[in-house]
N, CA, C and O of each residue as an XYZ file, in Angstrom:
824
protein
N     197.469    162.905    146.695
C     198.732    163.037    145.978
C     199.848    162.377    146.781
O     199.916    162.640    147.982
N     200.603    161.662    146.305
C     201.650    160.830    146.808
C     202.985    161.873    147.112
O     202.930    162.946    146.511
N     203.897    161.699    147.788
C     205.141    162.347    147.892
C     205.936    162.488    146.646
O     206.637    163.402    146.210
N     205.521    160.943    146.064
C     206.587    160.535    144.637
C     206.370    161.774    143.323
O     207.193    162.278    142.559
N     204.697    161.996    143.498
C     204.249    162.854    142.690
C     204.235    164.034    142.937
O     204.155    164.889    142.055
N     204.303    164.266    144.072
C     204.747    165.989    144.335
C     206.045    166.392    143.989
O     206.208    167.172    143.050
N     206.755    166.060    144.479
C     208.688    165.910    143.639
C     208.112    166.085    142.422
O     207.672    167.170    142.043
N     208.086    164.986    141.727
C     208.040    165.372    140.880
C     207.102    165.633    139.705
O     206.940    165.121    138.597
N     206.220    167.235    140.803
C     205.433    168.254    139.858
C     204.103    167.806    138.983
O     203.755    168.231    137.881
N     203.492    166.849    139.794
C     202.236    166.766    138.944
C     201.262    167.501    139.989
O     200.199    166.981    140.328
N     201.594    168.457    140.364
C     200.518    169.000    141.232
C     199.708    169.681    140.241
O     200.178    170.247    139.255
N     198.050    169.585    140.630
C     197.043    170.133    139.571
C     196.272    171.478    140.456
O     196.456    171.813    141.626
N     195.519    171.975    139.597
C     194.819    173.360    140.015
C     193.181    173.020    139.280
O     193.164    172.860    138.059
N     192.542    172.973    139.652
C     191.173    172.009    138.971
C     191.372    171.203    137.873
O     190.826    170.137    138.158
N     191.719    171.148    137.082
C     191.981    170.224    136.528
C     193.137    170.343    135.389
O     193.136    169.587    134.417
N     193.898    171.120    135.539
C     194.913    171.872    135.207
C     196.095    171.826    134.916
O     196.583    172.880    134.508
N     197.186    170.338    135.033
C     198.636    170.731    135.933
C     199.281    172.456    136.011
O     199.625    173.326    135.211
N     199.217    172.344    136.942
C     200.086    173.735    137.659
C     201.919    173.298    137.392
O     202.687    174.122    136.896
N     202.298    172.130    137.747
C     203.384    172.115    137.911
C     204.235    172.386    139.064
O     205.461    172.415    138.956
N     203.800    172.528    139.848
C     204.251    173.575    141.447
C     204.175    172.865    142.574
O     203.378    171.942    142.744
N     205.029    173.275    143.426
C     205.308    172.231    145.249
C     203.622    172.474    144.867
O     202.992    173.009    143.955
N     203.259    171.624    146.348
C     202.020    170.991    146.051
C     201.322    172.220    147.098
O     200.145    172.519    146.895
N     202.050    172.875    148.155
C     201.242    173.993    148.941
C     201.646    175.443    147.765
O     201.303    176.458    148.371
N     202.052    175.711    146.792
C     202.124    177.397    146.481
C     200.905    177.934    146.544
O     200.951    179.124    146.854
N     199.494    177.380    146.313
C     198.625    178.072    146.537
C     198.387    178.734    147.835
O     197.794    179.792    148.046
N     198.795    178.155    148.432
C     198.302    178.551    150.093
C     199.960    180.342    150.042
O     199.850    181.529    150.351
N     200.915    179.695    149.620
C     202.141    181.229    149.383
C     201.528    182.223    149.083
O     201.213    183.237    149.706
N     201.305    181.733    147.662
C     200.817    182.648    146.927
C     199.707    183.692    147.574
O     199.963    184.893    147.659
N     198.339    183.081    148.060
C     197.635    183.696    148.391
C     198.145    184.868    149.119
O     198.094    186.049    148.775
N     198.809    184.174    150.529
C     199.338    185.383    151.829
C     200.064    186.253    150.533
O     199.359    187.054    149.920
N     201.065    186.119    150.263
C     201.836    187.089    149.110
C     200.908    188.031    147.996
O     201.204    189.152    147.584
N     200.129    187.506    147.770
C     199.242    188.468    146.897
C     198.555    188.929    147.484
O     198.168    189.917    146.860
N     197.782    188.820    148.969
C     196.536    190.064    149.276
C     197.730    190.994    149.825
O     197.488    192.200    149.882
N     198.643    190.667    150.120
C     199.768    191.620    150.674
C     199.948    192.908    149.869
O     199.477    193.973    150.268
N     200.679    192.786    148.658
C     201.022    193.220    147.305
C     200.351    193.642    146.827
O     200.500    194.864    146.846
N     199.100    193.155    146.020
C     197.843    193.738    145.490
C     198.370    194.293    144.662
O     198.522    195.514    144.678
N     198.921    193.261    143.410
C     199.296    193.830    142.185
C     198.127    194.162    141.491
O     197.009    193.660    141.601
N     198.597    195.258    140.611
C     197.532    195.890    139.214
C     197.147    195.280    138.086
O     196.179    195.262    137.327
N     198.531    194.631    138.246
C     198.718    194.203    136.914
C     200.013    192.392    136.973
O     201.109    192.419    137.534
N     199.558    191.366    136.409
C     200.453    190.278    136.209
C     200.766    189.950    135.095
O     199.922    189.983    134.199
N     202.517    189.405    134.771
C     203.059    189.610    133.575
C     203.429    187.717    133.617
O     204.046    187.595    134.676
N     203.358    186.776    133.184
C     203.703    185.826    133.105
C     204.164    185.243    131.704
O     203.424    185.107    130.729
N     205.779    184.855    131.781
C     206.229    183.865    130.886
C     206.001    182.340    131.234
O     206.005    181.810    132.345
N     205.836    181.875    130.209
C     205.534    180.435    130.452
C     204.113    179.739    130.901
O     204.016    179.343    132.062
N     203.072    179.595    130.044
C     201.701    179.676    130.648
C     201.626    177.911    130.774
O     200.769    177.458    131.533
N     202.530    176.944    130.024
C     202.695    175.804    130.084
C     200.849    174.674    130.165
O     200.129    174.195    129.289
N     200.808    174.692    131.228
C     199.793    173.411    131.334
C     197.857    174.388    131.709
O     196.674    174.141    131.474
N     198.732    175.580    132.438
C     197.781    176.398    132.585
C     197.148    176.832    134.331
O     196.619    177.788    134.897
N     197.610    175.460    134.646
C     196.874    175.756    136.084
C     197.791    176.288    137.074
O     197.217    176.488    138.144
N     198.977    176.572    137.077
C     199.344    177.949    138.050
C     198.473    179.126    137.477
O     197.445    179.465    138.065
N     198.880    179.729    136.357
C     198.007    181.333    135.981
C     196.361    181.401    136.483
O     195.626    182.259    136.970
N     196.243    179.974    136.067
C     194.288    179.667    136.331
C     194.417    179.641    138.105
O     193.252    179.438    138.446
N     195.203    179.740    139.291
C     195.365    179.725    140.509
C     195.296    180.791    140.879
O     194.430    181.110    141.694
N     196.363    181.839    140.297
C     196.943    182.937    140.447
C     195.360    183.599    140.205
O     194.650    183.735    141.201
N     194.991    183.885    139.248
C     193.636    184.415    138.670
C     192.624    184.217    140.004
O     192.293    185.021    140.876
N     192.301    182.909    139.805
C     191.308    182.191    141.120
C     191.825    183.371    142.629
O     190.875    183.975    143.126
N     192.969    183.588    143.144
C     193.595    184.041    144.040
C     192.644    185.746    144.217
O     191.788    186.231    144.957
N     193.511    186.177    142.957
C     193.207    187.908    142.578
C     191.527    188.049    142.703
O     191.083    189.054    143.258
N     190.674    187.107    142.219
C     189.316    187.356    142.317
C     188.990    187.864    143.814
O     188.140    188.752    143.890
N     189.462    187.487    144.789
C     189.487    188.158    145.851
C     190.656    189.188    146.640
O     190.614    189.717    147.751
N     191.632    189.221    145.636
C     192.474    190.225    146.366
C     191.871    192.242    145.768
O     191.973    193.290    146.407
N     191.279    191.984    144.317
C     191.187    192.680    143.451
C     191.249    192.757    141.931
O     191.543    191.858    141.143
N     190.768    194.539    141.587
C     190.891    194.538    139.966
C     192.502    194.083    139.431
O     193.526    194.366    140.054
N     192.460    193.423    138.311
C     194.023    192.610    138.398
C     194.009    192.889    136.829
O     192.852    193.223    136.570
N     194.711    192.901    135.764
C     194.950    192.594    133.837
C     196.378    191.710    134.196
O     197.572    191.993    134.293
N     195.527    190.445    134.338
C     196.925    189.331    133.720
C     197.161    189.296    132.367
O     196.342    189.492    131.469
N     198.438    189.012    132.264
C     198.896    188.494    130.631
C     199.900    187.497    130.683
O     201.033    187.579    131.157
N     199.208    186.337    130.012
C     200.732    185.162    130.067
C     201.350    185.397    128.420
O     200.780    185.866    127.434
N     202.264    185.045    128.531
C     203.025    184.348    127.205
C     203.550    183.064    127.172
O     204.136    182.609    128.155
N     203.410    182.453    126.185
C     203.891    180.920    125.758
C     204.100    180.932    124.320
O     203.276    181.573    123.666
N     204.999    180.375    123.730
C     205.426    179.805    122.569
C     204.588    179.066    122.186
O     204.230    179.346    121.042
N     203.957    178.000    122.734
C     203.020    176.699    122.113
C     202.105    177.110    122.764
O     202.066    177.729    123.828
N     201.114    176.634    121.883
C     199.285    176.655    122.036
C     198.482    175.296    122.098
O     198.421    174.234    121.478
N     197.790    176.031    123.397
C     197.144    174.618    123.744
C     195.637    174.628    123.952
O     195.102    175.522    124.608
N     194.819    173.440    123.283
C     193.578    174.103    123.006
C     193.098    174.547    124.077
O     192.569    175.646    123.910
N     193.036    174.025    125.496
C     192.161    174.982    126.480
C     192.653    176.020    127.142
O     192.266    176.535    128.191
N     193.358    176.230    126.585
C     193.945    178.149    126.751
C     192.850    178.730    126.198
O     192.768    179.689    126.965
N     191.847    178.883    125.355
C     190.478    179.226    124.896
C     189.683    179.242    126.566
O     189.289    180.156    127.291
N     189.708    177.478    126.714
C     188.637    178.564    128.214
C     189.410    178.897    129.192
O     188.812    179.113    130.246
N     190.206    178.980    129.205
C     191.142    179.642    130.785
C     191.248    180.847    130.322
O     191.368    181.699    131.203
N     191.248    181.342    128.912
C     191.092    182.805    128.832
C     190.127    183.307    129.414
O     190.090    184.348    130.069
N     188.995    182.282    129.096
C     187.690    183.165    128.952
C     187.075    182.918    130.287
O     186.444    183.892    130.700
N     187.083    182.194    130.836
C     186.365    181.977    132.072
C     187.544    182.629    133.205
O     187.266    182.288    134.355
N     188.538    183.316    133.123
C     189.568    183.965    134.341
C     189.600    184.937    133.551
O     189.975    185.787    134.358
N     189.499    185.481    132.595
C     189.400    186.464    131.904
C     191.410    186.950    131.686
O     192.010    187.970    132.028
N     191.783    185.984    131.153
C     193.334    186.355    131.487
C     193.760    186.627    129.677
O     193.400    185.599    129.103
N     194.179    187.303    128.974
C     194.845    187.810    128.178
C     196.374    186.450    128.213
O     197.368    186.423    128.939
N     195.927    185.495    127.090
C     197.172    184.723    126.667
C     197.898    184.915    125.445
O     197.105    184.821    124.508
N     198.757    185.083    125.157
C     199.072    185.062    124.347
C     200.601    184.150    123.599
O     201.750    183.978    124.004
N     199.947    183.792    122.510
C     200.911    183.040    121.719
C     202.262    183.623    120.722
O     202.317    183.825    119.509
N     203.038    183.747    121.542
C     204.261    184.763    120.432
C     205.752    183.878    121.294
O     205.724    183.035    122.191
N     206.700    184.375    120.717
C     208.246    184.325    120.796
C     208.953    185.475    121.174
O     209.798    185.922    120.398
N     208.665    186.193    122.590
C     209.611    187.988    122.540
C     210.741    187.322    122.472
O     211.432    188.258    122.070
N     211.608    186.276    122.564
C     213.537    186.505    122.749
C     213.745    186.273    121.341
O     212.849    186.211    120.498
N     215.159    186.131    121.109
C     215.749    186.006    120.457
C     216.087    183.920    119.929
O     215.662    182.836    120.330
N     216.977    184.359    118.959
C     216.938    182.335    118.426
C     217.312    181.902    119.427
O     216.679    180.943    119.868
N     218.602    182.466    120.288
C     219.548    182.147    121.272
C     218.412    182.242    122.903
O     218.577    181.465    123.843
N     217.639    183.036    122.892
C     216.892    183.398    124.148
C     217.781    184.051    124.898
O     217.860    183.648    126.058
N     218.563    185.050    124.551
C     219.074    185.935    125.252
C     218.930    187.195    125.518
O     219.373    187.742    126.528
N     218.266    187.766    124.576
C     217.631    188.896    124.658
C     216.084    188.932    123.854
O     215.596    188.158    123.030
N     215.533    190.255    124.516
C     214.020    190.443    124.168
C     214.096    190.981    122.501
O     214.995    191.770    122.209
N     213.548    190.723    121.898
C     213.154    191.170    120.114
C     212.952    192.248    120.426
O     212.137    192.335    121.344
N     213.548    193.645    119.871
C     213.656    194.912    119.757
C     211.597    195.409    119.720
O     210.962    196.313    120.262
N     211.303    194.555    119.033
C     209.724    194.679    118.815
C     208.743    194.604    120.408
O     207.764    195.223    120.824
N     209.636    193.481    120.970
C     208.357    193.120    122.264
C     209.065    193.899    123.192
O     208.834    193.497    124.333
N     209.960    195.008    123.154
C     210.937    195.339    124.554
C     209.509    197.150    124.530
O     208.895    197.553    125.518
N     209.467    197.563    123.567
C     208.023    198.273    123.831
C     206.784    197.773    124.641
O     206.407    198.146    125.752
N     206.213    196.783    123.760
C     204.958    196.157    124.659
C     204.962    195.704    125.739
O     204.127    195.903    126.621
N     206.771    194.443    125.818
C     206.629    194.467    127.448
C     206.563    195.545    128.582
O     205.905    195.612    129.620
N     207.661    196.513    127.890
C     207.606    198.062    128.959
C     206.298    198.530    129.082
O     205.677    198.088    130.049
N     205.895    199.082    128.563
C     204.114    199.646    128.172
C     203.152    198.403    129.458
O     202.749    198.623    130.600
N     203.110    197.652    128.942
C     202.437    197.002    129.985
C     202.698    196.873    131.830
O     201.844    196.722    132.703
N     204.351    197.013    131.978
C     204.566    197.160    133.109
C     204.543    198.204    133.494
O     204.048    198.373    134.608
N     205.026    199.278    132.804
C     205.156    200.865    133.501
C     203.358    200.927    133.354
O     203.403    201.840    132.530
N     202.335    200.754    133.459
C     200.947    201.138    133.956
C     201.052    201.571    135.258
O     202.062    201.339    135.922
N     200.370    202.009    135.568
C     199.831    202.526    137.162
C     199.444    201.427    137.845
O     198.658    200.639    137.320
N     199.865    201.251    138.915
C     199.876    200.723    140.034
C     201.358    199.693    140.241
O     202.500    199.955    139.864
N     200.845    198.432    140.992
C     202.107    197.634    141.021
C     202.121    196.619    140.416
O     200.990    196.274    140.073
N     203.164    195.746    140.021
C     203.188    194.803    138.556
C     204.050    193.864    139.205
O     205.014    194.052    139.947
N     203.523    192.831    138.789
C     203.784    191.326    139.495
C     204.331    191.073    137.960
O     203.783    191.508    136.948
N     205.699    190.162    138.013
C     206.663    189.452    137.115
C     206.455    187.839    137.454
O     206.595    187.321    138.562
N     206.112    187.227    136.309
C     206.591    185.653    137.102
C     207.017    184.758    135.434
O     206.357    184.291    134.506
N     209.000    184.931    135.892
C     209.296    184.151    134.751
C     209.248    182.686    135.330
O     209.536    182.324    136.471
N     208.723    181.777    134.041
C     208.474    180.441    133.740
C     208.405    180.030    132.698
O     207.370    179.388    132.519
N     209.111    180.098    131.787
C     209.408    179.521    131.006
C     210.505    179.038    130.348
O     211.199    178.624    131.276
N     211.092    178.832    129.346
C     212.281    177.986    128.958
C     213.371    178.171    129.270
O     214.070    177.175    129.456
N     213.837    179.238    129.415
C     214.928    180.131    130.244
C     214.803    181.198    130.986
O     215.238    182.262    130.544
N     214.191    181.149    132.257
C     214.488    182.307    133.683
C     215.020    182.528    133.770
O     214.870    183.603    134.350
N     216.820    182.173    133.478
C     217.753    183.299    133.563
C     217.314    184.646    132.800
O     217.010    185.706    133.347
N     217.354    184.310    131.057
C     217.145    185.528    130.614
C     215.478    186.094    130.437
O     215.091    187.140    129.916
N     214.980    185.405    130.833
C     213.914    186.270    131.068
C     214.068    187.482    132.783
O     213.848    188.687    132.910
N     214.443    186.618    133.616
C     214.358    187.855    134.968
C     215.870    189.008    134.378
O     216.069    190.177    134.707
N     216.654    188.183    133.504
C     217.768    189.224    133.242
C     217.184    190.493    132.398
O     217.583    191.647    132.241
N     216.295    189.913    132.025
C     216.216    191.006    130.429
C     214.788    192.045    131.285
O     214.845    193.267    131.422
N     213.503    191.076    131.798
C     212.754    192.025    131.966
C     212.805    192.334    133.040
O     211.666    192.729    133.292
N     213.480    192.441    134.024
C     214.064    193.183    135.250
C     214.506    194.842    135.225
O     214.410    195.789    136.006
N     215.099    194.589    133.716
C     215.334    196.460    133.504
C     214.038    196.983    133.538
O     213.994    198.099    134.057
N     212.711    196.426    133.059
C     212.070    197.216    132.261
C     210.946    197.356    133.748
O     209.792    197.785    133.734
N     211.403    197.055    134.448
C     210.437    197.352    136.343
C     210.467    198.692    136.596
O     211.300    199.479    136.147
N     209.256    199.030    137.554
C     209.769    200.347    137.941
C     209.743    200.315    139.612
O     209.954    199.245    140.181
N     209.557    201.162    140.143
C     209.762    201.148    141.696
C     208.676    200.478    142.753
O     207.991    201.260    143.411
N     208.549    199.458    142.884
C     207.329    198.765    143.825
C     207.246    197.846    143.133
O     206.782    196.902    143.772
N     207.582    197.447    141.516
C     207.073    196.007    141.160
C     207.808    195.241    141.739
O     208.661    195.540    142.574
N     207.437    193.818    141.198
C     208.240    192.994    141.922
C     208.457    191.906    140.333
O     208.019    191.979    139.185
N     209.375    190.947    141.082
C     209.662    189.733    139.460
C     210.432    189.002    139.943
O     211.600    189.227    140.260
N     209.787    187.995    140.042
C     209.831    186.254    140.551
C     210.308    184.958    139.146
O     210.085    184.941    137.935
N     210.904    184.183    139.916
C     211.353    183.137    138.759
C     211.270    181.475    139.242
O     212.008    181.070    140.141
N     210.712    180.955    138.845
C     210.499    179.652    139.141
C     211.469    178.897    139.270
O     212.501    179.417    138.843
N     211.660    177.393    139.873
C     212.485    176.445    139.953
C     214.073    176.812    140.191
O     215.139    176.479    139.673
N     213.647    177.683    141.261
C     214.699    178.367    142.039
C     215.544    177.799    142.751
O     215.014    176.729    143.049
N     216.854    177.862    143.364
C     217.823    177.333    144.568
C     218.372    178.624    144.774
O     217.947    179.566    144.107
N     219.329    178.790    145.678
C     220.083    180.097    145.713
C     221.894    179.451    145.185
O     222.771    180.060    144.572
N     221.892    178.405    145.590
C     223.328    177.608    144.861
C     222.814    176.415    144.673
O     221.881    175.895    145.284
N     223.587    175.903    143.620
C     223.716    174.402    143.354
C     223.847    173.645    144.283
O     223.182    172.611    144.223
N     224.532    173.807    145.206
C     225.084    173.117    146.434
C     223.856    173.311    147.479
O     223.788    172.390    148.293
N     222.966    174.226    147.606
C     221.695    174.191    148.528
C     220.307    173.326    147.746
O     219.427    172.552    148.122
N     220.673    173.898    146.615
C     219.482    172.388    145.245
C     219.826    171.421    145.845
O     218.862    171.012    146.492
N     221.091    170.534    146.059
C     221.291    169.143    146.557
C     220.918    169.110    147.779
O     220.191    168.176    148.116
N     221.201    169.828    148.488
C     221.248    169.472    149.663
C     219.923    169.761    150.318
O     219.634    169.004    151.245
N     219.057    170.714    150.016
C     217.672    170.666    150.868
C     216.501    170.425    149.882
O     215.391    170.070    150.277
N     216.825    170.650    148.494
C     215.799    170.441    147.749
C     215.244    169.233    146.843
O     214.173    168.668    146.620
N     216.844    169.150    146.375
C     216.268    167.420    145.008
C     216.096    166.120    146.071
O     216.736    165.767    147.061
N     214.986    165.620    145.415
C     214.483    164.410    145.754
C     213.860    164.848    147.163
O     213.501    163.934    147.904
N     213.694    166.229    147.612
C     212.881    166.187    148.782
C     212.042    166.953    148.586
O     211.038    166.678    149.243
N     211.915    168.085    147.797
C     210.773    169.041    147.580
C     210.192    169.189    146.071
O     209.119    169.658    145.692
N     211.210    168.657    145.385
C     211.315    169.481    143.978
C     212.708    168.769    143.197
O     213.627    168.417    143.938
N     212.818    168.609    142.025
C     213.780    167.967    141.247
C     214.246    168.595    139.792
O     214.738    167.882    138.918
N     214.019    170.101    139.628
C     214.163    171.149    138.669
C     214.681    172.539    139.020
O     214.052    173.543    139.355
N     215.860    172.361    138.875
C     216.536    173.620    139.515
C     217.121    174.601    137.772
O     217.786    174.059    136.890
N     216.818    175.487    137.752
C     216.934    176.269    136.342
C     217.556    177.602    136.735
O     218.118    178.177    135.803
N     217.578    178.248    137.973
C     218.091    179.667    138.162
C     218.512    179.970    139.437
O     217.720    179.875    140.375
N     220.060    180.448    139.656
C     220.081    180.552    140.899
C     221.263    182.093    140.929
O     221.788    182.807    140.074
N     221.250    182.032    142.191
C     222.223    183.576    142.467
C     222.736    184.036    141.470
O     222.437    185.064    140.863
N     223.655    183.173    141.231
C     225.040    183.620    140.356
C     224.528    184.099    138.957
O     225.313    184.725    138.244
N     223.288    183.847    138.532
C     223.336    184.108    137.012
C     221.813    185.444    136.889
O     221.047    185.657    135.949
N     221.872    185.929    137.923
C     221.077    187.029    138.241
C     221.278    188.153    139.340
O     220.490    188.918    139.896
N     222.499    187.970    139.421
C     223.436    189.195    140.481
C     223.532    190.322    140.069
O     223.357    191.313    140.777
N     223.914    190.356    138.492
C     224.033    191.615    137.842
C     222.793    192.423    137.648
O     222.742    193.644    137.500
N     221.738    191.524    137.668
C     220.530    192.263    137.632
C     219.658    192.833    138.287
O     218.790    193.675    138.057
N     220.191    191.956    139.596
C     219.494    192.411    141.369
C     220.203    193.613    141.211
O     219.373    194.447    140.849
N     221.699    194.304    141.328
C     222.201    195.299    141.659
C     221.968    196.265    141.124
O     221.626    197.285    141.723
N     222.124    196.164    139.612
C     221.772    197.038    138.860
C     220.690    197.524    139.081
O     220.810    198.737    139.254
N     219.328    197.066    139.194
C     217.774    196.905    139.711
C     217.415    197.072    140.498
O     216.219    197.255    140.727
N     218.631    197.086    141.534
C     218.154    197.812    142.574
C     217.247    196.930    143.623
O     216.780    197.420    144.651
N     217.097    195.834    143.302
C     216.008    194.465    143.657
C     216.649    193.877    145.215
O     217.833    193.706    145.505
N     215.516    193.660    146.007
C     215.895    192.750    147.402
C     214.497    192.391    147.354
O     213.388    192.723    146.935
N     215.387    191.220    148.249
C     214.293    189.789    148.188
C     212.948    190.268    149.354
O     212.831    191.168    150.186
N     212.066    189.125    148.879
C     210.969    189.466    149.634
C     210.221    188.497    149.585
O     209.899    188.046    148.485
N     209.588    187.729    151.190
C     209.361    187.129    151.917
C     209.907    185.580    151.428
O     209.350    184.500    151.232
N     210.862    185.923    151.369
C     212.492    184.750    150.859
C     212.295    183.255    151.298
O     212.353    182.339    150.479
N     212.076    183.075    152.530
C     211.927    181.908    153.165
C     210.788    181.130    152.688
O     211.000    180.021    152.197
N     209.469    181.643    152.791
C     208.563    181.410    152.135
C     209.264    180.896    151.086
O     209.827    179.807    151.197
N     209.311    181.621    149.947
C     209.409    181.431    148.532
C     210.313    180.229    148.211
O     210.016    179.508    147.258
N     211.543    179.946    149.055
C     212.830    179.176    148.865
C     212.122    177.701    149.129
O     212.509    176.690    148.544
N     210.977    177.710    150.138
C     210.322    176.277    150.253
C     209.350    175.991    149.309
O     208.596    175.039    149.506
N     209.216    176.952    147.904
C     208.419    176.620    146.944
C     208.821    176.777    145.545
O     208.133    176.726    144.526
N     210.392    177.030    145.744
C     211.550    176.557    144.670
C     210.934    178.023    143.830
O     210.670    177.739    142.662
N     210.721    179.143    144.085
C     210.938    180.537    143.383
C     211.663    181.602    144.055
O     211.982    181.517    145.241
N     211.957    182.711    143.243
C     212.969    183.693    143.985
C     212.136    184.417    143.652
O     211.325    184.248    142.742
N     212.287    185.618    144.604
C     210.832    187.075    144.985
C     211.692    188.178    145.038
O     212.197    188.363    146.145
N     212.008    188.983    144.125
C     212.622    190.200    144.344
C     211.116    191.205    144.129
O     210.018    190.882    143.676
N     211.724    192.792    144.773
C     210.749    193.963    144.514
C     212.346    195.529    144.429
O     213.274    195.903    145.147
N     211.771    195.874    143.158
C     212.190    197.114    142.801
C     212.156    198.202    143.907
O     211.094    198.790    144.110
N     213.504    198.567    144.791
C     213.330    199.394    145.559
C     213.642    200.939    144.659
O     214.094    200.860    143.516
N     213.443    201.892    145.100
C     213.738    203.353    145.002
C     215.363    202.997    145.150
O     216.055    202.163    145.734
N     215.544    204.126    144.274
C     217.145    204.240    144.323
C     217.836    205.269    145.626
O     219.056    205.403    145.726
């Protein structure tokens, strides 16, 4: 893989595009035998090969029930279901605007996260603002909920990230403050994460 192509995001996962800096697998891993989520909630299943990584990962961390969501369907979402055994699904929870969750999916998403044990979040899809805004309430104490194509300011995107790591900046401090506080959320293993353009919060106890 060339530099030109890591910028910009053709990194693959067997044969997959992932979309992702070209080391998250190697993050990810340390971060997940850590955590040892129960359960993974993913917006944005896109090309397929991050979730098909993530999956690959959990086979050795543990028992895991992933679930992605995506708007568009793509035919080999059939075997990445079936051979990672991951629950995809094809629906629309926001709204026309994507600002809030459809009164309908704000049940199923809750229900699925409040399960027993700990619950891994990873928004990716069309808008991470309101996805970490909206399903951030619905966490409980130990999960955690991550958002892709991260900076912490605009002004740190230019300056350490575009054209050197990554060239897609979609969510940063300012438009997820209200939701860290409220949520009760601090970051976790930050540095890591900031060199692979995602933000890592975990639901502390109040």
């Amino acid at each position: 893989m060339t530099e030109e192509n890591e910028i910009r995001g053709y990194c693959t996962y067997t044969h997959y595009a992932a979309q992702q800096v070209d080391n998250f697998y190697e993050v990810f891993d340390v971060f997940l035998n850590e955590i040892k989520p129960a359960r993974i909630l993913e917006i944005g299943t896109a090309q397929g090969g991050f979730i098909t990584a993530i999956a690959d990962i959990m086979k050795g961390v543990g028992p895991c029930k992933i679930r992605s969501y995506d708007i568009y369907e793509q035919h080999w979402y059939v075997d990445i279901a079936k051979s990672r055994n991951i629950d995809i699904r094809i629906e629309n929870m926001f709204d026309e605007r994507y600002e809030k969750l459809k009164p309908e999916y704000v049940n199923e998403i809750s229900n699925f996260i409040q399960g027993p044990g700990r619950t891994l979040v990873l928004c990716d899809g069309g808008n991470k603002i309101s996805e970490f805004n909206n399903i951030s309430d619905l966490l409980k104490p130990g999960d955690f909920i991550m958002a892709h194509d991260y900076a912490s300011s605009p002004e740190y995107f230019v300056e350490h990230i575009q054209n050197k790591i990554w060239n897609w900046h979609e969510i940063s401090d300012m438009y997820i403050e209200d939701a860290i506080n409220r949520n009760n959320l601090v970051p976790y293993m930050k540095e890591e994460f900031d060199n692979i353009v995602w933000v890592c919060k975990v639901k502390e106890n109040v």
